[in-house]
C-alpha positions in Angstrom: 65.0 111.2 120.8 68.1 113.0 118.6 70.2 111.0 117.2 73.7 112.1 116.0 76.2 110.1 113.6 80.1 110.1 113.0 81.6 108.6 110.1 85.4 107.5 109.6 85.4 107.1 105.8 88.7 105.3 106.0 91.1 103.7 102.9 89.4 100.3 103.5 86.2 100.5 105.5 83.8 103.2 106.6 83.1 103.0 110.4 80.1 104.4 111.8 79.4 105.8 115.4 75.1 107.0 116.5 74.8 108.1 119.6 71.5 109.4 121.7 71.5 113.1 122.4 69.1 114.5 125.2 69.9 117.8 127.0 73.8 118.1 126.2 74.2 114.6 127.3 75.6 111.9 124.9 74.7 107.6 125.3 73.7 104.8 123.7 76.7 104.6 121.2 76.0 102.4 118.7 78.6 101.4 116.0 78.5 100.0 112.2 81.2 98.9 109.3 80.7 98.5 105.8 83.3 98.2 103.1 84.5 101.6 101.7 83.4 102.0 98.0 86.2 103.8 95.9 89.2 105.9 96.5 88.9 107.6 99.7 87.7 111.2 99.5 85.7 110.7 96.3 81.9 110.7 95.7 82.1 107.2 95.5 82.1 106.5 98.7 78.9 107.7 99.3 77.3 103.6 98.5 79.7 102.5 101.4 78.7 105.3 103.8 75.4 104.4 103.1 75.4 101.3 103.6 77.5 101.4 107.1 75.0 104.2 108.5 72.2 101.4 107.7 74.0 98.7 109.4 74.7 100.8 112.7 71.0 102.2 112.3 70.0 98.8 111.9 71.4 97.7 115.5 70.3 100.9 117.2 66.5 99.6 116.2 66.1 102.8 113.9 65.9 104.3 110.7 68.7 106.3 108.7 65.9 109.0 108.8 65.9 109.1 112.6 69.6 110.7 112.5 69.4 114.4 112.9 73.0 115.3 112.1 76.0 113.7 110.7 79.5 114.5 110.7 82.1 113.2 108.3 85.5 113.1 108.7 88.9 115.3 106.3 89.4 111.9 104.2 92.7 112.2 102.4 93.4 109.6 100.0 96.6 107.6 99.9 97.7 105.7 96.6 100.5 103.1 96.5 102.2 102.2 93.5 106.3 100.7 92.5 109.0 102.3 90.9 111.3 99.9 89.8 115.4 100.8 90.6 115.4 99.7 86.9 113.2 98.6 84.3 115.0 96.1 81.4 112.9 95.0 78.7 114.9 91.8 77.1 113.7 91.2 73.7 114.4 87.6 72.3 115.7 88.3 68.5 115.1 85.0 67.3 115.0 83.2 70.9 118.4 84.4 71.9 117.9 83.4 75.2 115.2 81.7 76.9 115.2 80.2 80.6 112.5 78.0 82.3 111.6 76.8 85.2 108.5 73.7 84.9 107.1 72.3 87.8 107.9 68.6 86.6 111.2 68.7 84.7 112.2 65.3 83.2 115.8 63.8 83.9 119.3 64.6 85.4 122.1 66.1 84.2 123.2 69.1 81.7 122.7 68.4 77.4 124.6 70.8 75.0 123.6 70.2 71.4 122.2 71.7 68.6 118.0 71.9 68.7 116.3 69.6 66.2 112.7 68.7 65.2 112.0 65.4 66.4 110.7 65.0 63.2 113.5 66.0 61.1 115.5 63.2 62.7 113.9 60.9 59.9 115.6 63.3 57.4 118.7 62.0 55.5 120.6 65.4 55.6 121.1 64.8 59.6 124.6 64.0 60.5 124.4 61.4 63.3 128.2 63.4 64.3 126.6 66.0 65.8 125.0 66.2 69.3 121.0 67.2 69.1 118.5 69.3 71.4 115.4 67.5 70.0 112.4 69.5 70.0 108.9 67.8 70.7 105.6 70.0 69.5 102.1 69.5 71.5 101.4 67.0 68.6 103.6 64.1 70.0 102.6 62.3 73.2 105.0 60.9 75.8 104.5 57.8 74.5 105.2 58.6 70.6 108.0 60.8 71.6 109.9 58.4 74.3 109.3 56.1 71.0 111.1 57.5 68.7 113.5 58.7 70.9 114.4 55.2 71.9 114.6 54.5 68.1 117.2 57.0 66.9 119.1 56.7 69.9 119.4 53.0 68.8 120.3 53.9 65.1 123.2 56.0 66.6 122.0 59.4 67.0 123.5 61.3 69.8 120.2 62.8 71.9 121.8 64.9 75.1 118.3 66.6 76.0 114.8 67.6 75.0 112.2 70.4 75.2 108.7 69.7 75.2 105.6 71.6 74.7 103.5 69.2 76.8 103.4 68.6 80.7 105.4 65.1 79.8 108.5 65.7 81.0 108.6 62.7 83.3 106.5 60.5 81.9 108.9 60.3 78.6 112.1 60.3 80.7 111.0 57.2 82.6 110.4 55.4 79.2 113.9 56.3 77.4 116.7 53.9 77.7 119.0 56.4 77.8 117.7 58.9 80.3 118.6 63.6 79.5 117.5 65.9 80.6 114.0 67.2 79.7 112.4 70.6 80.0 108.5 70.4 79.5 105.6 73.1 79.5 107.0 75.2 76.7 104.3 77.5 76.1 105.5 79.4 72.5 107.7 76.1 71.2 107.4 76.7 67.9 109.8 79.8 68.7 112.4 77.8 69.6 115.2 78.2 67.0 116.6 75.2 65.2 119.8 74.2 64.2 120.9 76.2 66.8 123.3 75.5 70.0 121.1 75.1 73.0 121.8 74.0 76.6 119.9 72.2 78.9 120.4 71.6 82.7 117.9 69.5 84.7 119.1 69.8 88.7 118.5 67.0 91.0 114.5 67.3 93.6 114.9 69.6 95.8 118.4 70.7 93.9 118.8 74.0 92.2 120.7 74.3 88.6 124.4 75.3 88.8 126.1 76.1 85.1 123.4 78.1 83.6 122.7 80.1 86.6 126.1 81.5 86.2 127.1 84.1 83.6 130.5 82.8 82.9 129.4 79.2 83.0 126.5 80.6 80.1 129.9 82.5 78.4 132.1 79.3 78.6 129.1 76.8 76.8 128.8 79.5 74.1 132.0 81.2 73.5 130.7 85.0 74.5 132.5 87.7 74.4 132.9 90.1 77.7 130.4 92.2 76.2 127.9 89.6 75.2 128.4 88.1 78.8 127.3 91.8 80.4 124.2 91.5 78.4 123.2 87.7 79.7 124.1 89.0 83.1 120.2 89.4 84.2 119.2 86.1 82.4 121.6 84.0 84.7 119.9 86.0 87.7 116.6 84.6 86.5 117.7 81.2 86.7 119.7 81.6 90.3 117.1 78.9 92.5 115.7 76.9 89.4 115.5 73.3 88.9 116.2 74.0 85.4 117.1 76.0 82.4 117.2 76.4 78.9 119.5 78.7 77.2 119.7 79.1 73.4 122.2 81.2 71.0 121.1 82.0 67.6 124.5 83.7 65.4 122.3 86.9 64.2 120.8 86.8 68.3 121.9 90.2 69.2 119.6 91.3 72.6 117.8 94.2 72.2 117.5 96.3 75.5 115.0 99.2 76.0 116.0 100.8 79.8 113.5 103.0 81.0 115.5 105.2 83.6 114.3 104.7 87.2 114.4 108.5 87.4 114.5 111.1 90.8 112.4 112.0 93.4 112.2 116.0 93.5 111.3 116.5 97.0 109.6 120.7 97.5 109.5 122.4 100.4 108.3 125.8 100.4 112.5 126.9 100.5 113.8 124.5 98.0 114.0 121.3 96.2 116.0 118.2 97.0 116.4 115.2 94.5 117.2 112.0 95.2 117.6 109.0 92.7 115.0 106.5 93.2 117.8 103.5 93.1 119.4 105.0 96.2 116.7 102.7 97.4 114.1 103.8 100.3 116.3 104.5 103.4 117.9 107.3 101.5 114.3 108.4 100.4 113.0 108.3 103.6 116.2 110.2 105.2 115.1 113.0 102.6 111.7 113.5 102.9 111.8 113.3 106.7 114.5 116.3 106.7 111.8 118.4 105.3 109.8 119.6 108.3 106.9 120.0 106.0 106.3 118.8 102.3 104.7 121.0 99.5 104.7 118.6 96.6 106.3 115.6 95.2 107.1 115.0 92.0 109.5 112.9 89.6 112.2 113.6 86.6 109.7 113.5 83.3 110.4 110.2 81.1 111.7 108.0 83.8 110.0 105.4 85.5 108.7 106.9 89.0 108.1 110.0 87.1 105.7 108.6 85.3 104.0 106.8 88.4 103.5 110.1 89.9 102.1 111.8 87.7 100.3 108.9 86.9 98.5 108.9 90.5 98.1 112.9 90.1 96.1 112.4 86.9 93.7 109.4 88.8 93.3 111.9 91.1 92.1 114.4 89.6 89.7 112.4 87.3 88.0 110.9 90.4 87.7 114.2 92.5 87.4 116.6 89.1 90.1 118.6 89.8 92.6 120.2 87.9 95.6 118.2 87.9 97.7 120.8 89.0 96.5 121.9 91.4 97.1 118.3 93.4 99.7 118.2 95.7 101.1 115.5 97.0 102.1 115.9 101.2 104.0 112.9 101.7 105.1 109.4 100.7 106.2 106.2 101.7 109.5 104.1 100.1 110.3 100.9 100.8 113.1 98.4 99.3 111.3 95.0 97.5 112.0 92.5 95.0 109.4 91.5 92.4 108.8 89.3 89.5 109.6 90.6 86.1 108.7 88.7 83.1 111.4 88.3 80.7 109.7 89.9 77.5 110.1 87.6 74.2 110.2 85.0 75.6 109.4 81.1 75.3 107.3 80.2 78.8 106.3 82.8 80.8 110.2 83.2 82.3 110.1 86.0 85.1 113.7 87.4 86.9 113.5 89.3 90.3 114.2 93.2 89.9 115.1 95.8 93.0 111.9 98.2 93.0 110.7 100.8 95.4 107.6 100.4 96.6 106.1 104.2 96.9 102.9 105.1 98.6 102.1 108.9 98.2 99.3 111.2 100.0 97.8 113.3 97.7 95.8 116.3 99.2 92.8 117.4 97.7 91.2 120.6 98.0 88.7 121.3 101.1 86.0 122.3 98.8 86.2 118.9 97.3 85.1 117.4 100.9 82.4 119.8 100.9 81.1 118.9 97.6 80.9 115.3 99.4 79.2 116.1 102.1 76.6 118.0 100.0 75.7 115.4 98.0 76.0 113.0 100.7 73.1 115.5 102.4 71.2 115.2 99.5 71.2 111.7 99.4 70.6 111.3 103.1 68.1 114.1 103.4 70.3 114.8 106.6 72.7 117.7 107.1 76.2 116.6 106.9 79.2 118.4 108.5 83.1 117.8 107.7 84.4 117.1 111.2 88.0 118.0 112.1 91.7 116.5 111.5 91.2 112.5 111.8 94.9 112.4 114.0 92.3 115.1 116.7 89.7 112.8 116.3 91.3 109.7 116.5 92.8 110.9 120.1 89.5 111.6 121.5 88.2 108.5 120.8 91.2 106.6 122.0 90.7 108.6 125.5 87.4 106.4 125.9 89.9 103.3 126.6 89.3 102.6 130.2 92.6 103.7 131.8 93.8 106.2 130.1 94.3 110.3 130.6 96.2 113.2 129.7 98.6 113.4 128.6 98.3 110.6 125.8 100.1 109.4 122.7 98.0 107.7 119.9 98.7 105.7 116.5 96.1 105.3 114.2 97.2 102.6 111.6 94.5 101.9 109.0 94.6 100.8 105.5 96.1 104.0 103.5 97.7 106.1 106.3 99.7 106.0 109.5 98.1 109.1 112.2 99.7 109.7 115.2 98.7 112.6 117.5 100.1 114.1 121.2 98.0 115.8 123.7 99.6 117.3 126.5 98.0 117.7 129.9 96.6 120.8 128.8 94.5 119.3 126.3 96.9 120.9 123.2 97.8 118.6 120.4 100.6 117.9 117.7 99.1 115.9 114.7 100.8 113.9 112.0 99.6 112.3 108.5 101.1 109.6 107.2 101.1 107.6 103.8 101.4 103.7 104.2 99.5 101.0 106.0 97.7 98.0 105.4 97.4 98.7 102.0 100.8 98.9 101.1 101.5 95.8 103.0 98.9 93.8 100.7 100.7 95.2 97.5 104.1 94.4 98.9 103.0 90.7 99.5 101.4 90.4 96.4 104.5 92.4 94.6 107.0 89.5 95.9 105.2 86.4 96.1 104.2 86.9 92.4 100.5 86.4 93.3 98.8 88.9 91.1 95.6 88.8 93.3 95.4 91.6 95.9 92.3 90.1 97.8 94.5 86.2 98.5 97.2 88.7 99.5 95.3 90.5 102.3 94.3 86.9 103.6 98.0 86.4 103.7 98.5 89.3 105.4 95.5 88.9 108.0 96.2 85.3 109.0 98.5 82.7 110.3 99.7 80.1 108.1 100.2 76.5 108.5 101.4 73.4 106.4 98.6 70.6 105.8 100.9 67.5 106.1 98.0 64.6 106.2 94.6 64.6 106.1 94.6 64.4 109.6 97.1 66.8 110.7 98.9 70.2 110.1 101.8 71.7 111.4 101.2 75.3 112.5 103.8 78.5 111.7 105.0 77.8 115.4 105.9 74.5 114.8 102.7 73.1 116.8 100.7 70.2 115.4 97.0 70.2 115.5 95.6 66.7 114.9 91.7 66.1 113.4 88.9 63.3 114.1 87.9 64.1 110.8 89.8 64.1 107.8 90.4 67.6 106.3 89.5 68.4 102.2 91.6 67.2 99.7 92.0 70.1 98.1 94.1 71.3 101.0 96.0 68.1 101.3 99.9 69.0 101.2 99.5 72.7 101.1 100.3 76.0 102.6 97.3 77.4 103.7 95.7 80.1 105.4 94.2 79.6 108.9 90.7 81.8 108.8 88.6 81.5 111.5 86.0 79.4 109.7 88.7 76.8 108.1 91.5 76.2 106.0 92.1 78.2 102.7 95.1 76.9 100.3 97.8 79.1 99.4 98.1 78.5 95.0 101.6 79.7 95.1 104.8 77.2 95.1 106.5 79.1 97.8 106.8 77.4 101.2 105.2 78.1 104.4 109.0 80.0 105.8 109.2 81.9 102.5 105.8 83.3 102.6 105.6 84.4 106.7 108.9 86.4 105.7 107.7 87.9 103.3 104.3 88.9 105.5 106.6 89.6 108.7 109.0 91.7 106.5 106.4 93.9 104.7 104.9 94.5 108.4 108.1 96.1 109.7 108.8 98.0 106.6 105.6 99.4 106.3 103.8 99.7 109.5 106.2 99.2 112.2 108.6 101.6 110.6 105.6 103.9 110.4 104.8 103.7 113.8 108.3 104.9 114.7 108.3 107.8 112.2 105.3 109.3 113.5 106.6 109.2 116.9 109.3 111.2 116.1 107.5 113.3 114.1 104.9 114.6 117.1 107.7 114.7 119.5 109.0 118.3 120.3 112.8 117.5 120.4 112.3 115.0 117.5 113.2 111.8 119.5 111.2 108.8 120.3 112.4 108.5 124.0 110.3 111.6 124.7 107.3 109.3 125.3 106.9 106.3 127.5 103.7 104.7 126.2 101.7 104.6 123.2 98.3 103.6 122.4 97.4 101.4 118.5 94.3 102.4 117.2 92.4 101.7 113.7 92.1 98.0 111.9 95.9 96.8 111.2 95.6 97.2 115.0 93.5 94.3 114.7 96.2 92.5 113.1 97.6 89.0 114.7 101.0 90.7 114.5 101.3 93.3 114.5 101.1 94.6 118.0 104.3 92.5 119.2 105.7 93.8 116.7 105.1 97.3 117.7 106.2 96.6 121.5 109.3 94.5 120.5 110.2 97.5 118.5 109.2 100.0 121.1 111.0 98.3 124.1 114.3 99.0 122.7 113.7 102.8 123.8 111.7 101.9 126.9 108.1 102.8 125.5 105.3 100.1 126.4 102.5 100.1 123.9 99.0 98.5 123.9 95.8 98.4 121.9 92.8 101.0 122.4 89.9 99.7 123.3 87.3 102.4 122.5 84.8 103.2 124.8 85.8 99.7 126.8 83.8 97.5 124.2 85.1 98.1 120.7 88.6 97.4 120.6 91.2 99.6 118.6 88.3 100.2 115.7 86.0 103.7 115.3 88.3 105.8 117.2 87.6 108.2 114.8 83.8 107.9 114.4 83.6 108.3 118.1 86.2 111.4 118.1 84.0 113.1 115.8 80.9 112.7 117.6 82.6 114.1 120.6 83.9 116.8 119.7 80.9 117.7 118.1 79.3 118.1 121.5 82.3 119.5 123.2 81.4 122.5 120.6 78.2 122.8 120.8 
């Protein structure tokens, strides 16, 4: 018996397709899925290609060395990456200005006073006429601190407010007699100027600071000038939706700003060149690089910010597939408009302030010898000959055609991890083809851009379930608003927490954001990225270049797979009277290994 095998090495996963070949006739498909090893359309996928063949040779009841042929797909690899609109680096002369947010603050209220050692209040120099910021190091408990606090507030010192280095904030506010405002968890304390005029504002739970959140209200407490208040413009920004704040001014405090430039996008065509600034923000990128019928490179303005991310992915590039650097060209890209967490550099406690970026994923396409290099190794390696297959969009439509119901002609949308594929055939079996960067992927970096998370693997879980709120033991309240009630109490560790709902539990969410923030920030990255995708590659196979040339599309690939994201698609499509639905390929494997199946027919349409 001949077996045959196509393999989708895909941005994410490598999907595998055997079939039985007897006498022209293809059966017995069998698939596999493994986890794609490196950047797409290096040699280090070869371990995950490997190790899907084995798992679809494993179900088919043979060996790898039973496979007669394999064909491989044209794997183009697609690398996201942000450029920020503008990148500030603040840094703190002397702790001009801190602000900080703890989880716990201590106290009501706003204190304005100069910042004092809590244990220089025992010195005789200090005039009890002033007001004092007292500053406790990790050495002093609550108890010891609320102490002497209570103490010198007896002896006629004037104590408006405190910051602590310890988690104590509440513990030494409910022992004081005459309750401030604390800030606690201080990370570098022993920064903290003294002597120096500090404010401190503590909002009411659930409440959000007013006076420090506001430039002029930071100018009024500290007597700024108009051109000292444009500089603290970003640090009241950081503060808008805290609890509380700290904001200190030291007299020789003069903030020291380093602005990279965010820089232009030099779009090439084979004709010309069009730039366009990166903090035009992504609907004016994306109205420039879709004007260009067809892209011949990308790059950006040298010592700016997205010109250095460019280049930057051109040089990984190159190193992975060892190629010249130059000779990498980059066919497309994706912009979309996010916020994300900057940390305020300098300063006292990890204090972050949200900055407009692009969000940029780019296509970069390698050279077809490359592939072939790939495959010839991968032959090695196999002992099997191995064949580069044709363009995935071609493929991807042939598999799709094994949905039950559907014929000629026949619009497709491949959405995986990296790229967005779309593809037309007409009646007569002719087809128009797309590529497309951004797709899962960029989805995942978008949610874990925004929500602060800094862990791309909790941020595909995000992206891949539904959430829900754990409000007893017993109980949680889904993202719908239904309640699902238990026999059994649920773990503790889960108790009062977002979590993810996985099919095989309950997975918490370590972020303080609630349950509404973080499904808009899922929902939104899903229409920026692949909903907006889905309608750019419609256009883009179209002959007259509109999207009401079609009536009906089919979703292919795994974000297909996604909980979402179909109604998203139709809700989107129904405004121009397209119905859309999910493959199921070959009537059994759902919108996954179009591709793997393409290949392996076409290979026996050509034979």
């Amino acid at each position: 018996m001949k077996y045959i095998a196509g393999i989708d090495i895909g941005n994410a996963t490598t999907e595998v397709a055997i079939c039985k070949a007897e006498n022209a006739e293809i059966s017995g498909f069998i698939t596999g899925i493994a986890k794609t090893t490196g950047v797409k359309g290096t040699r280090q996928n070869i371990r995950g290609v490997m190790n899907a063949l084995r798992d679809a040779a494993s179900k088919a009841n043979i060996s790898t060395s039973d496979i007669c042929l394999v064909q491989i797909n044209e794997a183009t690899p697609v690398i996201g990456d942000f450029a920020m609109e503008t990148i500030t680096e603040t840094v703190i002369t002397e702790s001009t200005l801190i602000g900080h947010n703890p989880s716990t603050p201590g106290g009501i209220g706003l204190g304005i006073g100069l910042t004092i050692l809590i244990s220089s209040l025992d010195d005789a120099s200090v005039s009890k006429e002033d007001s004092y910021v007292v500053v406790v190091p990790e050495e002093y408990n609550f108890e010891a601190a609320a102490e002497i606090l209570n103490k010198k507030t007896k002896e006629g010192f004037t104590i408006v407010a405190a910051i602590v280095k310890n988690d104590d904030g509440v513990l030494i506010n409910n022992r004081l007699d005459n309750k401030i405002p604390i800030v606690d968890e201080v990370k570098h304390i022993e920064k903290v100027p003294l002597g120096m005029k500090c404010a401190v504002e503590v909002a009411p739970i659930a409440g959000c600071i007013d006076l420090l959140a506001n430039p002029d209200g930071i100018a009024t407490i500290f007597e700024l000038s108009p051109k000292e208040t444009k500089h603290i413009v970003h640090i009241a920004k950081a503060l808008i939706g805290n609890r509380s704040a700290v904001v200190i001014k030291t007299p020789k405090g003069d903030v020291q700003e380093r602005k990279i430039p965010a820089g232009e996008l030099l779009i090439i065509s084979e004709s010309h060149t069009d730039s366009i600034g990166i903090d035009k923000g992504a609907e004016q990128i994306m109205k420039a690089v879709d004007g260009i019928a067809e892209i011949h490179d990308v790059k950006g303005t040298s010592g700016t910010n997205v010109g250095g991310m460019i280049e930057k992915i051109r040089h990984e590039m190159a190193t992975l597939t060892e190629q010249d650097a130059q000779n990498l060209l980059i066919k497309d890209i994706k912009a979309v408009d996010t916020l994300v967490p900057q940390e305020i550099q300098g300063g006292l406690a990890n204090e972050f302030f949200l900055s407009k970026a692009v969000g940029l994923a780019a296509m970069v396409k390698t050279e077809k010898l490359h592939m072939e290099k790939l495959a010839k190794e991968l032959s090695v390696k196999l002992n099997i000959p191995v064949e580069i297959g044709g363009i995935e969009g071609e493929m991807a439509i042939k598999g799709a055609l094994t949905t039950p119901g559907t014929e000629k002609p026949i619009l497709m949308v491949d959405v995986g991890a990296g790229s967005t594929d779309a593809c037309f055939m007409n009646s007569k079996g002719e087809t128009k083809t797309v590529h497309l960067a951004g797709a899962g992927n960029m989805v995942s970096m978008l949610i874990n851009a925004e929500l602060g998370l800094d862990d791309i693997n909790l941020s595909e879980e995000i992206k891949r379930y539904p959430l829900a709120k754990v409000e007893s033991l017993f109980s949680i309240r889904h993202e719908d608003g239904s309640v699902e009630f238990f026999e059994t109490p649920l773990e503790g560790a889960v108790f009062a927490r977002v979590v993810t709902v996985r099919p095989d539990g309950y997975s918490p969410v370590p972020t303080a954001k609630g349950l509404d923030k973080i499904r808009q920030v899922r929902q939104d990255a899903k229409r920026k990225v692949l909903v907006n995708n889905v309608l750019r590659a419609i256009k883009k196979v179209s002959i007259t270049g509109s999207i009401n040339e079609f009536e009906n599309v089919v979703l292919v690939g795994g974000s297909s797979l996604d909980f979402e994201f179909a109604n998203m698609v139709t809700d989107a499509l129904s405004y121009h009277g397209i119905t859309s639905g999910k493959g199921n390929i070959r009537g059994t494997e759902g919108p996954r290994n179009a591709v793997a199946t393409g290949l392996l027919l076409s290979y026996f349409e050509n034979v």
